[in-house]
C-alpha positions as CSV (number, residue, x, y, z in Angstrom):
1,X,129.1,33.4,-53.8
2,X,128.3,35.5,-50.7
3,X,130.5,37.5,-48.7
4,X,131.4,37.5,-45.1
5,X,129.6,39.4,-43.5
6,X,132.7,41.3,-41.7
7,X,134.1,42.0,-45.4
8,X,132.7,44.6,-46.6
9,X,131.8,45.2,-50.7
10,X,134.2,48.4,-51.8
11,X,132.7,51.0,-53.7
12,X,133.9,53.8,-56.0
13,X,131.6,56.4,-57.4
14,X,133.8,57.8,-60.5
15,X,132.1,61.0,-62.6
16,X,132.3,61.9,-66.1
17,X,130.5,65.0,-67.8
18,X,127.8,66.0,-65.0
19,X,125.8,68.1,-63.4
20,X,125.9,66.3,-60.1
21,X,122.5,65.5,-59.7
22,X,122.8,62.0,-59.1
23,X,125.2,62.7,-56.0
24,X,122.7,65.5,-54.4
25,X,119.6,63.3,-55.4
26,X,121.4,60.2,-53.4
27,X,122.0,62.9,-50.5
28,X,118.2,62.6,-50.0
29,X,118.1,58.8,-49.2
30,X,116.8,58.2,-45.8
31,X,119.0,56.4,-43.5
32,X,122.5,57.1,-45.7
33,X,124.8,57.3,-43.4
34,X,123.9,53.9,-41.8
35,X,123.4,52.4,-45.5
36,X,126.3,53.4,-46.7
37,X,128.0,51.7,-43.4
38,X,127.6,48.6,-45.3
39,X,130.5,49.2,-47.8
40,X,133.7,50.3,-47.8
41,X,133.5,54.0,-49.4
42,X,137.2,53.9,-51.4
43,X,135.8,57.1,-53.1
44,X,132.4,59.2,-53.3
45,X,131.8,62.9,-54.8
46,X,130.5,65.1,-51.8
47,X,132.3,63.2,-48.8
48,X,135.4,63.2,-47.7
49,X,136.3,59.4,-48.2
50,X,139.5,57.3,-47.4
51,X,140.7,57.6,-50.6
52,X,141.3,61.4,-52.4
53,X,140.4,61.3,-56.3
54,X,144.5,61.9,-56.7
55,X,144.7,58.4,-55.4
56,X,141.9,56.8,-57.4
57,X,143.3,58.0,-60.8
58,X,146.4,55.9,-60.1
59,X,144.1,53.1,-60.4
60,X,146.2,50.4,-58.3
61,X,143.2,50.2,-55.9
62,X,140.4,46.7,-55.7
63,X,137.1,47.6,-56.7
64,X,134.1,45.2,-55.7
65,X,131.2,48.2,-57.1
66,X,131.6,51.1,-59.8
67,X,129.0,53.6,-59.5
68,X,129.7,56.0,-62.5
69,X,127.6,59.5,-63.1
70,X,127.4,61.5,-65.7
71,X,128.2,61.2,-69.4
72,X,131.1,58.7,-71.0
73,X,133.9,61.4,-72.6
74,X,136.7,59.6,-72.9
75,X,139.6,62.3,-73.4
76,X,137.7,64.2,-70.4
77,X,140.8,64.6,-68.1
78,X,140.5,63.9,-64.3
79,X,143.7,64.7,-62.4
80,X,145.5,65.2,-65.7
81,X,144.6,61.2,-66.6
82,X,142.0,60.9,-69.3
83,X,138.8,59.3,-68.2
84,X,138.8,56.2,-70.4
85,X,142.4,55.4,-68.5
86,X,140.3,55.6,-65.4
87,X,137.8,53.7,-65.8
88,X,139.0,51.1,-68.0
89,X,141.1,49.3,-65.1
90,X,138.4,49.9,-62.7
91,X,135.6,48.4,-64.7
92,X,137.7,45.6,-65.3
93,X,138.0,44.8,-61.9
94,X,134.3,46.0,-60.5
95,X,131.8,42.9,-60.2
96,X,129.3,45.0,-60.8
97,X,129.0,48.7,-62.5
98,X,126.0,50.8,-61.9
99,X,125.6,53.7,-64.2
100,X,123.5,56.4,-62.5
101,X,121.1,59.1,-64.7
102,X,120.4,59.2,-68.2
103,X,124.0,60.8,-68.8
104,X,125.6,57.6,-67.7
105,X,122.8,55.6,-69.4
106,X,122.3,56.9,-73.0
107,X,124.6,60.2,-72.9
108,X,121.6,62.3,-71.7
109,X,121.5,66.2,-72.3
110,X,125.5,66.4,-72.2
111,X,125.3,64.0,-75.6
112,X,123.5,66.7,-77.0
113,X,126.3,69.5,-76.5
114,X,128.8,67.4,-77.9
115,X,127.5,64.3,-79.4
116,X,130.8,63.3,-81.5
117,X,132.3,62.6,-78.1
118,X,129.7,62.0,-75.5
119,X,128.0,58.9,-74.7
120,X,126.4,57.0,-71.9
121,X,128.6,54.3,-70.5
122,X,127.6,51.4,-72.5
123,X,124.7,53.1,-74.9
124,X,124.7,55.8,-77.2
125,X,120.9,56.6,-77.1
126,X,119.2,52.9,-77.9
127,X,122.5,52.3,-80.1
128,X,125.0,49.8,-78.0
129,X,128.3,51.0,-78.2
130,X,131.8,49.6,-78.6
131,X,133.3,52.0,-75.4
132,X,133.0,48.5,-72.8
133,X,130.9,45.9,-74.8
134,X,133.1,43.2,-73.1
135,X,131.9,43.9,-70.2
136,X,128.2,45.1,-71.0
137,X,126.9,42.0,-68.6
138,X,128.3,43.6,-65.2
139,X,126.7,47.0,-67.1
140,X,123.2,48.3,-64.8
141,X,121.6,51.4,-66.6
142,X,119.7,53.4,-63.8
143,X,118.2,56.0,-66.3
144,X,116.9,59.3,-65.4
145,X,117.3,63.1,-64.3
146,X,117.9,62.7,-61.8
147,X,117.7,59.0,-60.4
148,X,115.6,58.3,-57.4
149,X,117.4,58.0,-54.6
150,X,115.6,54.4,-53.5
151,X,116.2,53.0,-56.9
152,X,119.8,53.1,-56.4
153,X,119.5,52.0,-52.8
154,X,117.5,48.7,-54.0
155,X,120.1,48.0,-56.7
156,X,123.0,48.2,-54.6
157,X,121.1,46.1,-51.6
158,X,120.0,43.4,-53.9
159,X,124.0,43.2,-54.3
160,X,124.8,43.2,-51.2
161,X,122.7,39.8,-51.0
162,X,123.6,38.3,-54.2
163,X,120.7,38.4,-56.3
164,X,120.4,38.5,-60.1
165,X,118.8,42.0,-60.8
166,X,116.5,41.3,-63.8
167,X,117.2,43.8,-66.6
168,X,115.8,44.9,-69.6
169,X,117.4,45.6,-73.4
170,X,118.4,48.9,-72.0
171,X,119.9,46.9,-69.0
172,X,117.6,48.7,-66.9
173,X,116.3,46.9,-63.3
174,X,113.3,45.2,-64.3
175,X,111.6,46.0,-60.8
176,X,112.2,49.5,-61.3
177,X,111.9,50.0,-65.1
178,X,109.0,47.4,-66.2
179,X,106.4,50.0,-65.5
180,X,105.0,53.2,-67.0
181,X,105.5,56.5,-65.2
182,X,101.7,56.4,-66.2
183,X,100.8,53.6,-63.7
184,X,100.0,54.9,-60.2
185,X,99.0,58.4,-61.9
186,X,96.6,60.0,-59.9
187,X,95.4,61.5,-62.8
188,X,94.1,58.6,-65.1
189,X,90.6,59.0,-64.6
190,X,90.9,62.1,-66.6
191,X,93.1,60.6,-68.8
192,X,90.6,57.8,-69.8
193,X,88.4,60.4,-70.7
194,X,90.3,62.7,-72.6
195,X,89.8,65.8,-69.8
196,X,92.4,68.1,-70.2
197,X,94.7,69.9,-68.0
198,X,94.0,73.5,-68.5
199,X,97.5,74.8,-67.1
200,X,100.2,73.5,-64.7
201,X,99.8,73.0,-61.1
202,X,96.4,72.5,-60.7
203,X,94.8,69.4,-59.4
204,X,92.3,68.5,-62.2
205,X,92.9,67.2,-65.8
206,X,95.2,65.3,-67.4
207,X,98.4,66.5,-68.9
208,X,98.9,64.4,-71.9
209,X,96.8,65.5,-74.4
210,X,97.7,69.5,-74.6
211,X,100.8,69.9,-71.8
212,X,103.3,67.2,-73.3
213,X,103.1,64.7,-70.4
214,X,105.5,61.7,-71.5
215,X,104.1,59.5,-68.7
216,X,102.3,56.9,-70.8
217,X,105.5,56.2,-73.2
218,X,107.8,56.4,-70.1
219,X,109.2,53.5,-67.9
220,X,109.8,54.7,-64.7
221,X,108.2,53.9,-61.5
222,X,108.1,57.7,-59.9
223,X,104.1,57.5,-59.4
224,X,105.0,54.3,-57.5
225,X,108.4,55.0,-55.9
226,X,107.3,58.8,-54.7
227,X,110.1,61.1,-54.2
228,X,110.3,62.1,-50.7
229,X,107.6,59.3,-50.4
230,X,104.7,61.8,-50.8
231,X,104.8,63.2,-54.7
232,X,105.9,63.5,-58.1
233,X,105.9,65.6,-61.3
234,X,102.4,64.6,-62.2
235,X,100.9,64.7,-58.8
236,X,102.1,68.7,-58.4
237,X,100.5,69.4,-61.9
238,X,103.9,69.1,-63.8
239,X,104.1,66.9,-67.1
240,X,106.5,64.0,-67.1
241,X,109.5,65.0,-69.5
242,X,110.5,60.9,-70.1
243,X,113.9,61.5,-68.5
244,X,114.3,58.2,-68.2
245,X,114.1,57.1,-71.5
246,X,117.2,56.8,-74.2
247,X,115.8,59.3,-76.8
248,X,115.2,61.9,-73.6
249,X,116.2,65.4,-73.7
250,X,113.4,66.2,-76.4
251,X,112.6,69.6,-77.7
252,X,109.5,71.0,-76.4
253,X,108.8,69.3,-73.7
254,X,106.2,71.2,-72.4
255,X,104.1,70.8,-75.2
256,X,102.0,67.9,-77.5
257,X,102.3,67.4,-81.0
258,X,99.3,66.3,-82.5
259,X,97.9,65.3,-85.8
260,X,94.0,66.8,-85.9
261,X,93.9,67.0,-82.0
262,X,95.2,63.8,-81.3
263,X,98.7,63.4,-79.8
264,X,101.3,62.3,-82.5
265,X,102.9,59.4,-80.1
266,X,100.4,57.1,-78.3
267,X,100.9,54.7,-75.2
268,X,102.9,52.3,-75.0
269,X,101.3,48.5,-76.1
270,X,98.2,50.5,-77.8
271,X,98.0,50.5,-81.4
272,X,97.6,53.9,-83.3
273,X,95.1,53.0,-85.3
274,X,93.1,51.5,-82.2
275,X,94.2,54.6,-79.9
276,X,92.8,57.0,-82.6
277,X,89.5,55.6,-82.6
278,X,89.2,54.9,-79.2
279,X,90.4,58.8,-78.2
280,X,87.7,59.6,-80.6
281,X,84.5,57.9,-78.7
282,X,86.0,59.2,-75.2
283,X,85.9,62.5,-76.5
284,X,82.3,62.5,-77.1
285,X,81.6,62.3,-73.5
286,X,80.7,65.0,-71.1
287,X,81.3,64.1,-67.6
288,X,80.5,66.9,-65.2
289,X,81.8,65.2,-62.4
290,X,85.0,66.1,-64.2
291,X,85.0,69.0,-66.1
292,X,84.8,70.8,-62.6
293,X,87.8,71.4,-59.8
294,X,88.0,68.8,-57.6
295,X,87.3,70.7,-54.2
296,X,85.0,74.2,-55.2
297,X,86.5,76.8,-52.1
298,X,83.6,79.2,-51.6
299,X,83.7,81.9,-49.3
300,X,80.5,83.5,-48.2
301,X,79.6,87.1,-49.3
């Protein structure tokens, strides 16, 4: 059913255990103020909003869209009422509820300082959890650290217009999430041919193989999406980290673990066995035309 167009969708942007990345990354969104015209703002971290967060704890307020950051505790207190009181009504009411960052997805890195009591909002890493499985098909994970500003801005138009958003078994967006972080890389040639980055921020090489560069194992579309529609980690010579992933924050994540030279985890779709031998052949090759920097800066004597 589609709304009037005069009646607008009311949103509430709730917080748990967070760093408020999510809020300062959605700060960056080009045109905000005239997108988030389109709703009715009942409550949003880092505006002042109709409503104070005194009056959304009483929870006697409709609620068309729950946006909720950070990780799931549910004896975290928020005006003196503990979180799951908050939220509980809320999300019974919301149509839809968009969890925003890997906190809010799979627990993220606050799961990992107190993991007997954090969790993301439906998932506990891959593990479903029981915290709002009734309601897990209004649920939308937007996974990662910090979310794209544009990924929540095409989730929240497409329901604005009614349209099923395609999700995966993470209940991530499909159109955002179906893709590697690898696809779009500008650095693929020299990951086909096993050319290594030799440190961080230069142009050349490829930071899988030495530099711990997640990219190929990592659904995301950040090569595709760019942040501030010019870059990303791997274009600036930084190694993807896989924030958006359920198992993400890893230890050492600037680094690859191998098995006699070859990374221990392969891309995703390839089979070891196959990637084994076919990282073995590519590594035979020399190609100059790589192994040099991209743009040689001479200065004359």
């Amino acid at each position: 059913m589609h709304l009037k167009q005069d009646n607008k969708l009311k949103l509430l942007w709730l917080q748990g255990v967070t760093c408020n990345g999510n809020t300062h990354s959605f700060l960056n969104l080009k045109n905000l103020e005239q997108f988030l015209d389109k709703f009715e703002i009942l409550y949003l971290p880092a505006f002042k909003t109709k409503h104070t967060l005194q009056d959304i704890v009483k929870c006697d307020l409709d609620c068309d869209v729950l946006i909720f950051e950070g990780s799931y505790d549910p004896l975290m207190l928020r005006c003196s009422v503990e979180l799951k009181d908050i939220l509980t009504p809320y999300i019974e009411k919301a149509k839809y509820i968009v969890a925003v960052g890997s906190c809010a997805s799979f627990g993220g890195i606050f799961k990992a300082s107190a993991p007997q009591r954090n969790s993301g909002l439906l998932f506990d890493g891959e593990s479903i959890t029981e915290n709002f499985i009734d309601y897990k098909d209004k649920i939308i994970n937007l996974s990662g650290c910090p979310i794209h500003p544009e990924w929540l801005s095409y989730v929240l138009n497409m329901v604005l217009k009614d349209i099923k958003i395609e999700v995966d078994e993470l209940h991530r967006p499909l159109e955002l999430y179906s893709t590697l972080a690898h696809h779009g890389c500008t650095r693929n040639e020299y990951f086909e041919w096993k050319v290594d980055a030799k440190s961080f921020g230069k142009k050349e090489g490829c930071l899988f193989y030495v530099q711990g560069c997640r990219a190929p194992m990592t659904h995301s579309s950040c090569n595709k999406i760019l942040w501030n529609e010019e870059s990303s980690k791997t274009r600036i010579g930084t190694p993807c980290f896989g924030c958006t992933e359920s198992d993400f924050p890893r230890q050492n994540l600037f680094s690859t673990k191998t098995n006699m030279s070859i990374p221990q985890d392969v891309p995703v779709g390839v089979p070891k066995r196959s990637y084994l031998t076919m990282a073995g052949i590519a590594k035979t090759f020399h190609i100059k035309r790589l192994e040099g920097k991209l743009i040689d800066y001479k200065t004359d004597s």
